[in-house]
C-alpha positions, -999 to +999 in steps of 0.1 A: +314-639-577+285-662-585+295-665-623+332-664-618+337-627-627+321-594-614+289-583-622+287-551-632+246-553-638+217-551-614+197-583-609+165-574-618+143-606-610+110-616-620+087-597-597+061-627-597+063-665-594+046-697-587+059-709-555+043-739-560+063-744-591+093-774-586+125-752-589+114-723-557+105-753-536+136-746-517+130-713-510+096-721-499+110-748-474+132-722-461+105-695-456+079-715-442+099-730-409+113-691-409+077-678-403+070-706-379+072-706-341+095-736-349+122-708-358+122-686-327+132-717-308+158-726-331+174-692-329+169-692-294+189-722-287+220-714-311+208-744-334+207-722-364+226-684-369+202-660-386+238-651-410+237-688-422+195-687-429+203-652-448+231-667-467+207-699-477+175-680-487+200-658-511+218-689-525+185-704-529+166-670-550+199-667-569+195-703-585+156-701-583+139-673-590+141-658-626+162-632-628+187-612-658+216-638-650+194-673-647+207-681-686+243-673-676+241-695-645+226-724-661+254-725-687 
């Protein structure tokens, strides 16, 4: 419960977006090592659990990317 009660709507985000823009730089530093070699060993070794890198990039698109609920989070 990301806004402290259910959400009974789809998100519906904004199907474009600067990633260069200041608030998705997070998301872009979590894609880019993702789609890197650097990741296989990472994965590899235990260092990082593909559960916690899922659970990050959708914390991260949730407070980032525009979607229906960005006003309501913000508040």
């Amino acid at each position: 419960m990301l806004l402290g009660k259910p959400i009974l709507q789809k998100v519906h985000f904004e199907p474009v977006v600067d990633l260069n823009a200041s608030a998705l730089q997070g998301i872009r530093a979590l894609i880019e090592p993702a789609t890197g070699r650097e990741f296989d060993l990472l994965i590899n070794t235990g260092s990082l659990m593909p559960s916690r890198l899922r659970e990050m990039l959708v914390d991260a698109v949730l407070e980032a990317w525009p979607h229906n609920f960005t006003e309501a989070l913000q508040t």
